[in-house]
C-alpha positions, 0 to 999 in steps of 0.5 A: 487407487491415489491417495487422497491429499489434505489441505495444509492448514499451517500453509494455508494460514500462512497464505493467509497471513501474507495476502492479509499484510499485502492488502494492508501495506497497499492500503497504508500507501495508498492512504499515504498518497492520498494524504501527500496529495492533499498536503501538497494543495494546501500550500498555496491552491496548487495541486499539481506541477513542479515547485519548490514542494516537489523538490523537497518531497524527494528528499 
């Protein structure tokens, strides 16, 4: 008859941890998006498109 296997506790916290720090950083960029999509309709009520604000924004 098998063995019965355990659960790796530091494994499973492990996962834990990185799923966790995942959520989080997807959220910071998500947030950071949102946040440069909203400076970016400030400067004059465009929203979208090219211009002077997108060049600088890749550099």
């Amino acid at each position: 008859m098998p063995k019965k296997m355990g659960v790796n506790s530091k494994a499973e916290a492990a996962r834990d941890r990185r799923s966790a720090a995942e959520a989080d950083r997807r959220d910071r960029q998500e947030r950071a998006k949102e946040e440069h999509y909203w400076a970016e309709g400030s400067d004059g009520g465009h929203v979208c498109g090219g211009g002077a604000g997108q060049a600088a924004v890749g550099q």
